[in-house]
Backbone as a printed PyTorch tensor [residue, N CA C, xyz], in Angstrom:
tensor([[[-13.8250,  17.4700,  14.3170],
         [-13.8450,  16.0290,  14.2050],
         [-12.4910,  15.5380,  13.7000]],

        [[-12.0650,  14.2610,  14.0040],
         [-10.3700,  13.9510,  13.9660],
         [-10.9650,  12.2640,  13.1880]],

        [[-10.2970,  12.1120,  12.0840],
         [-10.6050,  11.0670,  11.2500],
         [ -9.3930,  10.5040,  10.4190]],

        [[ -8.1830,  10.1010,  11.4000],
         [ -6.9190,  10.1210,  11.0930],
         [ -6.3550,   8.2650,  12.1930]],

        [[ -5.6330,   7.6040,  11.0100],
         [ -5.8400,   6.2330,  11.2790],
         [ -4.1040,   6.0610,  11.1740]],

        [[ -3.0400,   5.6600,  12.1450],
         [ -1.6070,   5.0800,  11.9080],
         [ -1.7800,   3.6380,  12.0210]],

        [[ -1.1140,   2.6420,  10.7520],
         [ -1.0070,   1.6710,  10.9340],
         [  0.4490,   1.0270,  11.0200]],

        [[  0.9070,  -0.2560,  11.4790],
         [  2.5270,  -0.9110,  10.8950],
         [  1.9300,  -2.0160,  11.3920]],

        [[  2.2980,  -2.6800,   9.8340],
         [  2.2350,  -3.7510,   9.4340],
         [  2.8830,  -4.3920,   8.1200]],

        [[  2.4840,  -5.6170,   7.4170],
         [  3.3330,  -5.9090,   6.1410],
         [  2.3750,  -6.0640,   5.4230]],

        [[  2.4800,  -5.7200,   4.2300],
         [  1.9900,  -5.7870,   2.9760],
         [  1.5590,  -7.5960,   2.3890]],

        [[  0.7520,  -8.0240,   1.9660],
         [ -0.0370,  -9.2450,   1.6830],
         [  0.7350,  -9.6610,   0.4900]],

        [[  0.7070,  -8.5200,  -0.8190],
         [  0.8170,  -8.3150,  -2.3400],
         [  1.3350,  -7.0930,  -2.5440]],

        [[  1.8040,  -7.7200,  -3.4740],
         [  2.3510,  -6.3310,  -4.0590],
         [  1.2900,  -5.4430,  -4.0630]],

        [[  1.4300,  -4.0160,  -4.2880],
         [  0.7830,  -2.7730,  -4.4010],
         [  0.3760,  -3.2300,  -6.0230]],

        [[ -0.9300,  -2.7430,  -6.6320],
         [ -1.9680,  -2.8880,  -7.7700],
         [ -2.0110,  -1.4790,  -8.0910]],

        [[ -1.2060,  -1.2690,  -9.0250],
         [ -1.2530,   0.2800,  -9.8460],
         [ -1.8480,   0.1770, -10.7620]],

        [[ -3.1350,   1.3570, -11.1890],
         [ -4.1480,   1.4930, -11.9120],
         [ -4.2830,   3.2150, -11.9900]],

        [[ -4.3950,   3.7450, -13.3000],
         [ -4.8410,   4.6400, -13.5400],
         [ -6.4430,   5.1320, -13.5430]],

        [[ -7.1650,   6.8010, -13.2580],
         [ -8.2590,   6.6740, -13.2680],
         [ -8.3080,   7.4570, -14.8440]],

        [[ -9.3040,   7.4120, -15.5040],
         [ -9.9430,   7.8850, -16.9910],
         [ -9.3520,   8.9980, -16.9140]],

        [[ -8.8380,  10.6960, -15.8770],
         [ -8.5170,  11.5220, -15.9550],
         [ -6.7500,  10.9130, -15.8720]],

        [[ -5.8690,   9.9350, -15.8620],
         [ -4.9770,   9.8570, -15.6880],
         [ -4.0620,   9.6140, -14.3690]],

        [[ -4.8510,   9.6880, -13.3650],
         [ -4.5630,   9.7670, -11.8310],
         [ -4.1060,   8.6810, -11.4690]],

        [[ -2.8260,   8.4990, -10.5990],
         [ -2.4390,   6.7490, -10.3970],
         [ -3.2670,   6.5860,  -8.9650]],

        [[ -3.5030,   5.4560,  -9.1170],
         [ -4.1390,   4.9330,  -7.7330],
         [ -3.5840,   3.3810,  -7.1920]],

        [[ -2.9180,   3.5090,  -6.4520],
         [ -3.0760,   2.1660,  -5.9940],
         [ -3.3110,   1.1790,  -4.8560]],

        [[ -3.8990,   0.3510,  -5.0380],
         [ -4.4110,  -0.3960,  -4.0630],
         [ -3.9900,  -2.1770,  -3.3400]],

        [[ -3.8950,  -1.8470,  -2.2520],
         [ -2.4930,  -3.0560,  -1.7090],
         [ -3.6780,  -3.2290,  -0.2410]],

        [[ -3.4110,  -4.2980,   0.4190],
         [ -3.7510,  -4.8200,   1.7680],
         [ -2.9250,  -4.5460,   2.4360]],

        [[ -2.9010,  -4.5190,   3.5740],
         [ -1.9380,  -4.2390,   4.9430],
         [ -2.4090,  -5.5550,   5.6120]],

        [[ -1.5400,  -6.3660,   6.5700],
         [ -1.6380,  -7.4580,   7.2540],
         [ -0.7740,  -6.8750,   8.8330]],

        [[ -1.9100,  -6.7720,   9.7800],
         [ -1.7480,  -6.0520,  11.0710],
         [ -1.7780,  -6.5550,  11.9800]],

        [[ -1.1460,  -7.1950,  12.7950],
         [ -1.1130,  -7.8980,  13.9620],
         [ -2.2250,  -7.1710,  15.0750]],

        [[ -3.1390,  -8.1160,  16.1480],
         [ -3.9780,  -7.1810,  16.8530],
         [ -2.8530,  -7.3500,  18.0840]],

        [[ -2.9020,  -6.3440,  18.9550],
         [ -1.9670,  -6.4850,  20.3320],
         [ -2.2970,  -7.4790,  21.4710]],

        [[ -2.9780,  -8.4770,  21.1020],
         [ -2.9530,  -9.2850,  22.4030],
         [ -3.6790, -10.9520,  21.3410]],

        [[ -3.5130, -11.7030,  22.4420],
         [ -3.6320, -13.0920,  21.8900],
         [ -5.2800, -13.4400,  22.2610]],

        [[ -5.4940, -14.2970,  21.5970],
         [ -7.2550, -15.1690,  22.2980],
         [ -6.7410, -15.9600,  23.2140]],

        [[ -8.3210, -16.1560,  23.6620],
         [ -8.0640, -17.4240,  24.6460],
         [ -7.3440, -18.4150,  24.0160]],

        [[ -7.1270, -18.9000,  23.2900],
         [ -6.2070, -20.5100,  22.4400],
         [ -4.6800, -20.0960,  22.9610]],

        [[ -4.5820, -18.6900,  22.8130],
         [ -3.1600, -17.7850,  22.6000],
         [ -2.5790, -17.7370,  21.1730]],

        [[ -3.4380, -18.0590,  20.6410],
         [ -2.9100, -17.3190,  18.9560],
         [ -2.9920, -15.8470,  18.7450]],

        [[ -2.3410, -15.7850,  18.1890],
         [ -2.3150, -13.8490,  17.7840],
         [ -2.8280, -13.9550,  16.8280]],

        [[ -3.9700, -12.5970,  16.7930],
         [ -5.2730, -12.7790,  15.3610],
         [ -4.6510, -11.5710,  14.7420]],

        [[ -4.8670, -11.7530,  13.3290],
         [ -4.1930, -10.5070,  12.1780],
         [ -5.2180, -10.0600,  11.5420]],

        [[ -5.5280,  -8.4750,  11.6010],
         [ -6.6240,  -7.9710,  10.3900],
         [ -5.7080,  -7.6320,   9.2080]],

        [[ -6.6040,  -8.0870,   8.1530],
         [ -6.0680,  -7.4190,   6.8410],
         [ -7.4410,  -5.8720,   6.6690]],

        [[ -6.1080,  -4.9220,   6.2180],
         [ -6.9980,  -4.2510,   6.2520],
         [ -6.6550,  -3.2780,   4.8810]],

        [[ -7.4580,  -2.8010,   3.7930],
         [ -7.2340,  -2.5580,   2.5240],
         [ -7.1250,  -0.9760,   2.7750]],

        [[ -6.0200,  -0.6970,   1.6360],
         [ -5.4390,   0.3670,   1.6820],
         [ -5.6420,   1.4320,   0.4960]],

        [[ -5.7620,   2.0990,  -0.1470],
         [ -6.0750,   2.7720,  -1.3490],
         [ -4.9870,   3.9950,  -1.4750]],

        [[ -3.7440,   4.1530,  -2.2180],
         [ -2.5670,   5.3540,  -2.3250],
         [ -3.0630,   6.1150,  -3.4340]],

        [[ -2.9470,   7.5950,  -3.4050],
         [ -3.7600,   8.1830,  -4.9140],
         [ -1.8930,   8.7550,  -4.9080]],

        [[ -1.8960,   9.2790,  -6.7350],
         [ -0.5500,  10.0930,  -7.1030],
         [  0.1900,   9.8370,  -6.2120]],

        [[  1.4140,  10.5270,  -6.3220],
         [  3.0590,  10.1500,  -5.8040],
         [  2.9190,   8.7400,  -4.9860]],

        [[  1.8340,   8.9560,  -3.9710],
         [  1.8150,   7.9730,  -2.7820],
         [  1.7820,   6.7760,  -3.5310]],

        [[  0.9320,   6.5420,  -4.4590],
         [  0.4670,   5.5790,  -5.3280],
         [  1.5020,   4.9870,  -6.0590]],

        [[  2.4800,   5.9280,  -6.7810],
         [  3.2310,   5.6440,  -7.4920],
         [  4.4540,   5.2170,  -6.3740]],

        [[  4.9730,   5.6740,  -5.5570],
         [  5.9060,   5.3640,  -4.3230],
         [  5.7220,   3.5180,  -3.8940]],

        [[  4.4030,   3.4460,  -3.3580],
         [  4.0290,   1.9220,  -3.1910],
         [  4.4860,   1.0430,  -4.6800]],

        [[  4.1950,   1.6370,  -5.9600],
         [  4.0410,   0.6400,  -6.8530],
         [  5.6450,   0.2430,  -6.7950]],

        [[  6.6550,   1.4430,  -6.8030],
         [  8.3440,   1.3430,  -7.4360],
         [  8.5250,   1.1320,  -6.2930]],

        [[  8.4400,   0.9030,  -4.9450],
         [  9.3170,   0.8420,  -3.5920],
         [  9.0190,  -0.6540,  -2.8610]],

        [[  7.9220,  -0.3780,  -2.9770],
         [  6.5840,  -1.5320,  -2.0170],
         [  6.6220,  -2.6620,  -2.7240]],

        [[  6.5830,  -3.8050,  -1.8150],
         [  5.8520,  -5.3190,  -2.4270],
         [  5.8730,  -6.5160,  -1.2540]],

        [[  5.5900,  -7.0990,  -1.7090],
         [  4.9250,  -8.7010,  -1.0130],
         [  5.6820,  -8.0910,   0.5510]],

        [[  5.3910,  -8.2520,   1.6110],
         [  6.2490,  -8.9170,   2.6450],
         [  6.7400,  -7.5800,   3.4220]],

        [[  7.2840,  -6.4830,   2.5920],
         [  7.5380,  -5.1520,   3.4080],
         [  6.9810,  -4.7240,   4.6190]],

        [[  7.6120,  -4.4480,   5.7150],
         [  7.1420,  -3.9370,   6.6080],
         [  6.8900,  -2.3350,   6.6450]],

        [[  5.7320,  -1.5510,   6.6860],
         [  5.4730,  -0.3650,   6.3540],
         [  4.9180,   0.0680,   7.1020]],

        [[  4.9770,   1.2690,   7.6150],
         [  3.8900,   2.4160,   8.1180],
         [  2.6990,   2.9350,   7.6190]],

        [[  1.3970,   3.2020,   7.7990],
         [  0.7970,   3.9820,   6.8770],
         [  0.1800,   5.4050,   8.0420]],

        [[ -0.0010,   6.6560,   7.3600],
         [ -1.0250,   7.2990,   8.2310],
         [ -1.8850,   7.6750,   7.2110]],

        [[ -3.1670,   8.0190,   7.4190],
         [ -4.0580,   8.1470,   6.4690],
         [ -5.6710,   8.5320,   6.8930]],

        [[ -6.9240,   8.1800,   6.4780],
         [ -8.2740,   8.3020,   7.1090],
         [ -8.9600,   7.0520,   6.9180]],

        [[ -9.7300,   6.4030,   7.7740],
         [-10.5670,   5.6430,   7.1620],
         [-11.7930,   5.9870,   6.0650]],

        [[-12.0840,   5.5980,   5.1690],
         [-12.9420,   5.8390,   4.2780],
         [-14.3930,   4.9370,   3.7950]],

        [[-15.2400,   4.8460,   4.3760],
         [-16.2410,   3.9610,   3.6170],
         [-17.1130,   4.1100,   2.2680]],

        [[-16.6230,   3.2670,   1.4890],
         [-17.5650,   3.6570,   0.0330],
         [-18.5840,   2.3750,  -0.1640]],

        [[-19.3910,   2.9650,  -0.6820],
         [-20.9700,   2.2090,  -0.9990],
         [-20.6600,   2.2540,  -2.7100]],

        [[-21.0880,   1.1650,  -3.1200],
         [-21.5640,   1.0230,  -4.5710],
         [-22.7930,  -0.3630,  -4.6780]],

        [[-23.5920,  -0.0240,  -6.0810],
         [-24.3770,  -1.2130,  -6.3010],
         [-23.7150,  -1.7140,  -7.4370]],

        [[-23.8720,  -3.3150,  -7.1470],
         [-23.5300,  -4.3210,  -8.0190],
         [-24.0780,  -4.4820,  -9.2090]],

        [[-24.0650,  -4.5170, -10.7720],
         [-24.4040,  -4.9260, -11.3740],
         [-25.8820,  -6.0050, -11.4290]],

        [[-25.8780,  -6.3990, -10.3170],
         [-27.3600,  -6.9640, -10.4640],
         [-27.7120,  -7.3340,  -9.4330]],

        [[-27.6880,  -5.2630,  -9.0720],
         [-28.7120,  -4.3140,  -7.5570],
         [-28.2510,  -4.8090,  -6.4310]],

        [[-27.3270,  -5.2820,  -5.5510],
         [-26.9650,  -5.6250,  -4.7020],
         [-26.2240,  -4.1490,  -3.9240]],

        [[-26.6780,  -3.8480,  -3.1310],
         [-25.6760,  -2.7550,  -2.1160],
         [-24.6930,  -3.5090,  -1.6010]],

        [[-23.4150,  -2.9120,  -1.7840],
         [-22.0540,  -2.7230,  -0.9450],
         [-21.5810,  -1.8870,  -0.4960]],

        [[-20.3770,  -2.5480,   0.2920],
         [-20.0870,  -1.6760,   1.1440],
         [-18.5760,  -1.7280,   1.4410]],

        [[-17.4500,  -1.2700,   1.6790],
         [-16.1740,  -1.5210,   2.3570],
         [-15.5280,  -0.4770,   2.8460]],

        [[-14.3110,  -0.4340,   3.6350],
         [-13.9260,  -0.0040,   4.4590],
         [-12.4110,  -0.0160,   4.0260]],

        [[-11.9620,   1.2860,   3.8690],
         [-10.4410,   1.3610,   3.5810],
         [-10.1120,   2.6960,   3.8830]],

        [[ -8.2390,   2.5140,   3.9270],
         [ -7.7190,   3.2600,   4.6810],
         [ -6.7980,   4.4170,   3.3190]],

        [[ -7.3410,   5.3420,   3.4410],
         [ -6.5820,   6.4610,   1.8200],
         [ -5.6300,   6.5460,   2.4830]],

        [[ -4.4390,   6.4710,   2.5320],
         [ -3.3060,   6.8800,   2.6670],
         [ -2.5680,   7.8390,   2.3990]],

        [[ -2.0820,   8.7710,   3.5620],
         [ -1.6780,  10.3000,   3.2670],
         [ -0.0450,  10.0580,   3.2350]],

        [[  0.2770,   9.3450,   3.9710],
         [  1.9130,   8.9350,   4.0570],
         [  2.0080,   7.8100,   4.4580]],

        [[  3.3750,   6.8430,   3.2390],
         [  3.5810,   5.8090,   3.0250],
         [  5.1810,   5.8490,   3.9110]],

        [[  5.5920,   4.8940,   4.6490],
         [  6.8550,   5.0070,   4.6870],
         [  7.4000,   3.5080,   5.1050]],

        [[  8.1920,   2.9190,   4.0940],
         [  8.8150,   1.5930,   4.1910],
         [  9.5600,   1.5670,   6.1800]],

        [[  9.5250,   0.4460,   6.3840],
         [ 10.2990,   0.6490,   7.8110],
         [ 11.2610,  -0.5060,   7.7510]],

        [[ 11.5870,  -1.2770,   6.6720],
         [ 12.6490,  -1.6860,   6.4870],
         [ 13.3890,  -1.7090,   5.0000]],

        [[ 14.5500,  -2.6150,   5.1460],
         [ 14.8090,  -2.7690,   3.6810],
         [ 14.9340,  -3.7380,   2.6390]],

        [[ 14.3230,  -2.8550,   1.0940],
         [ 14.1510,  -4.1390,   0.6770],
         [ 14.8980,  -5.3470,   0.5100]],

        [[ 14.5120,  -6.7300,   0.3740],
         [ 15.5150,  -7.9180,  -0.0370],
         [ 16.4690,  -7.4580,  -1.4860]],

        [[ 17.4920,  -7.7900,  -1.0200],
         [ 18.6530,  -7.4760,  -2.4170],
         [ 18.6490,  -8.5790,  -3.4090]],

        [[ 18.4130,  -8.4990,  -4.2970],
         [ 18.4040,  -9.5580,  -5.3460],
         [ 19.3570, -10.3390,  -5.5930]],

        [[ 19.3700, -12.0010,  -5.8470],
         [ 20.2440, -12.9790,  -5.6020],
         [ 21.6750, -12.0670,  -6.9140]],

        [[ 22.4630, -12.7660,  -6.2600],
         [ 23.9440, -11.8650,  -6.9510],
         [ 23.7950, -13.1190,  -8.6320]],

        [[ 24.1170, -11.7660,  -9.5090],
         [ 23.6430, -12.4440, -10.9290],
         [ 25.8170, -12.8280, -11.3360]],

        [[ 25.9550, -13.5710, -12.3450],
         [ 27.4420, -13.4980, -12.7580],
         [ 27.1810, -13.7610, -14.1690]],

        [[ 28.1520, -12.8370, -14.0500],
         [ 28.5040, -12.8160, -15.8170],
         [ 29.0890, -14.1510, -16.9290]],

        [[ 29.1130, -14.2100, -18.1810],
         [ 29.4170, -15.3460, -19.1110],
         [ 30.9270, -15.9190, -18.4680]],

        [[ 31.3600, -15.2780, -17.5910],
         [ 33.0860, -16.1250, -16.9410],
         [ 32.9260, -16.1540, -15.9020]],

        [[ 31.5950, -16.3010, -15.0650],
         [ 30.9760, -16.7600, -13.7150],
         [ 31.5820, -15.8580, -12.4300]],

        [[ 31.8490, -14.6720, -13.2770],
         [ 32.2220, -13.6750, -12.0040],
         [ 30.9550, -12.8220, -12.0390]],

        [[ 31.1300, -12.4300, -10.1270],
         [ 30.0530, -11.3580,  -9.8770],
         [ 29.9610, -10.4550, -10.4840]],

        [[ 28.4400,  -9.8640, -10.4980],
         [ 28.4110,  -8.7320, -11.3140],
         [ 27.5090,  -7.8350, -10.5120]],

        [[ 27.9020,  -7.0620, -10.2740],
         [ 27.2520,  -5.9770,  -9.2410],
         [ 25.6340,  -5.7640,  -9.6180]],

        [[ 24.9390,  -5.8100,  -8.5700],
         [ 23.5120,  -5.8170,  -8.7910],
         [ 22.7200,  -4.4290,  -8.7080]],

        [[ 21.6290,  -4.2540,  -9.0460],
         [ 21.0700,  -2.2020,  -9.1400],
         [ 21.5310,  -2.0030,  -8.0400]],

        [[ 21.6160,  -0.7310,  -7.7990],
         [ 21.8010,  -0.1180,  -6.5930],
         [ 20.2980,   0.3680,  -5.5540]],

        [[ 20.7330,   0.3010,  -4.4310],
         [ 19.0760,   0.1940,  -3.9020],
         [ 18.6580,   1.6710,  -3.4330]],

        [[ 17.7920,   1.9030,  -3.5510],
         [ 16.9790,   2.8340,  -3.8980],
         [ 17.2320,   3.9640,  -2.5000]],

        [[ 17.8230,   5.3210,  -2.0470],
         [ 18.1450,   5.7310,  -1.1350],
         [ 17.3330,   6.0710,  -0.0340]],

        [[ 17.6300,   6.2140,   1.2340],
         [ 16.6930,   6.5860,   2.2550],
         [ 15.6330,   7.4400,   1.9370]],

        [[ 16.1120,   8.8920,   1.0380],
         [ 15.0340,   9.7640,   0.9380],
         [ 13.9220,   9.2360,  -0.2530]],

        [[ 13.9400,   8.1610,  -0.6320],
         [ 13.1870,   7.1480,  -1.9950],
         [ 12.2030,   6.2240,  -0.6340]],

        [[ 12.2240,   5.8370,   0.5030],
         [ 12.0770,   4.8340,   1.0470],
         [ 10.3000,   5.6710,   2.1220]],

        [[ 10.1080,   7.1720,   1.1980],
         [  9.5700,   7.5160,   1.9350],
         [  8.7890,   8.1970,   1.4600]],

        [[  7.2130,   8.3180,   1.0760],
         [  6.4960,   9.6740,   0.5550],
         [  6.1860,  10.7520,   0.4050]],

        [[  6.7850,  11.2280,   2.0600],
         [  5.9280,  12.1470,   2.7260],
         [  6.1630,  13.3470,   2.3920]],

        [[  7.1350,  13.3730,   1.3830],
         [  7.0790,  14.7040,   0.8230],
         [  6.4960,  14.8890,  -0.4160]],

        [[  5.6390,  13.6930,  -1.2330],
         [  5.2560,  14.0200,  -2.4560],
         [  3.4280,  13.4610,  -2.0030]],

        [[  3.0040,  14.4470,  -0.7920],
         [  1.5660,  14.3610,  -0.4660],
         [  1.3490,  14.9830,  -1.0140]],

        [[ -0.4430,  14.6820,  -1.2400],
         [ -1.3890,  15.3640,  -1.8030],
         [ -2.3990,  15.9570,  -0.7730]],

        [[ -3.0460,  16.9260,  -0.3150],
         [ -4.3300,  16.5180,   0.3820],
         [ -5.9970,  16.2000,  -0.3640]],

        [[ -5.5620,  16.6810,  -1.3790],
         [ -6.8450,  15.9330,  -2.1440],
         [ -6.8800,  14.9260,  -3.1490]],

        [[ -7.8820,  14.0970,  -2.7470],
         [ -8.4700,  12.9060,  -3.3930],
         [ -9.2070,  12.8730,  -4.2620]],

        [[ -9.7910,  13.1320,  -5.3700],
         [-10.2730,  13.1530,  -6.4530],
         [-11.7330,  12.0770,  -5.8690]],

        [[-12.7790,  12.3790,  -4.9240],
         [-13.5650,  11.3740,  -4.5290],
         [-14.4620,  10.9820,  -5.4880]],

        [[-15.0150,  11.8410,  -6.4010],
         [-15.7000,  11.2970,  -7.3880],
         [-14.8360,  10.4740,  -8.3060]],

        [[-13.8450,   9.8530,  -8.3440],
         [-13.2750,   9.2810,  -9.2340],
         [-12.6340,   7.9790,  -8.1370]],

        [[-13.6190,   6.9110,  -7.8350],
         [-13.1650,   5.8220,  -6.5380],
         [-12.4080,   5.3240,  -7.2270]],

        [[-11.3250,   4.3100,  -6.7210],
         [-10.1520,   3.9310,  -6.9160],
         [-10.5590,   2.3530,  -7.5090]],

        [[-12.0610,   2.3590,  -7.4080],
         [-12.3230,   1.1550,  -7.9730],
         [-13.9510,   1.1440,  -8.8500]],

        [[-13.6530,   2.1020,  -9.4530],
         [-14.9750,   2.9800, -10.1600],
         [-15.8870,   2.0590, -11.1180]],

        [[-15.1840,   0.9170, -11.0840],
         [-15.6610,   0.2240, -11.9200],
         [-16.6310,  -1.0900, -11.2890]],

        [[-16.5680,  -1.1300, -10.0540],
         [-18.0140,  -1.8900,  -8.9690],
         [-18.7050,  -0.9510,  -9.0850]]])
């Protein structure tokens, strides 16, 4: 059985970094995905579709990733069930993410100047091999510990 999902699209929000009780980073961001063809009106319809990064991946989205980035993801779809606080079944649909990889670059921050109104060189941006996860995968997910354990 093959349970393996590529997306590109841009990010909604920033990436939401959260630790689990054992210490594990997790974080959780939307993807905003264009569908490949228009409706009858001819508007182009966009799924948002929620994303969940555990360790490195997690931590990669939080320091690299934000609002607006255009990104890759490959990963699995995942459905988790929980009950609500008062007995309601749920349900949602998200994508764990095995590899994160930015596909552009980030905006450079407006140029700051110093107390005699000269430029002052701004951080330096983060290098190609930073712009990419895929070498700090995991293949396991800690499933008893959901990324949102607390629904």
């Amino acid at each position: 059985m093959l349970n393996r999902i590529v997306l590109i699209g841009r990010l909604t929000a920033d990436p939401e970094l959260r630790y689990t009780p054992g210490g594990v980073p997790v974080a959780g961001m939307r993807l905003a995905v264009d569908r490949p063809f228009t409706s009858s009106s001819g508007e182009r319809q966009t799924d948002f579709i929620n994303l969940v990064a555990w360790r490195q991946n997690a931590e990669f989205a939080a320091n690299y990733l934000g609002k607006g980035r255009l990104i890759a993801v490959e990963g699995r779809l995942q459905i988790r069930q929980w009950t609500t606080q008062d007995g309601q079944r749920r349900q949602t649909a998200e994508v764990v993410a095995d590899r994160l990889q930015a596909l552009d670059r980030a905006r450079e921050p407006a140029a700051t100047t110093d107390e005699a109104g000269d430029a002052v060189a701004s951080e330096a941006q983060p290098s190609e091999e930073a712009q990419s996860s895929e070498e700090a995968q995991s293949d396991q997910t800690p499933e008893e510990e959901g990324p949102w354990a607390d629904q």
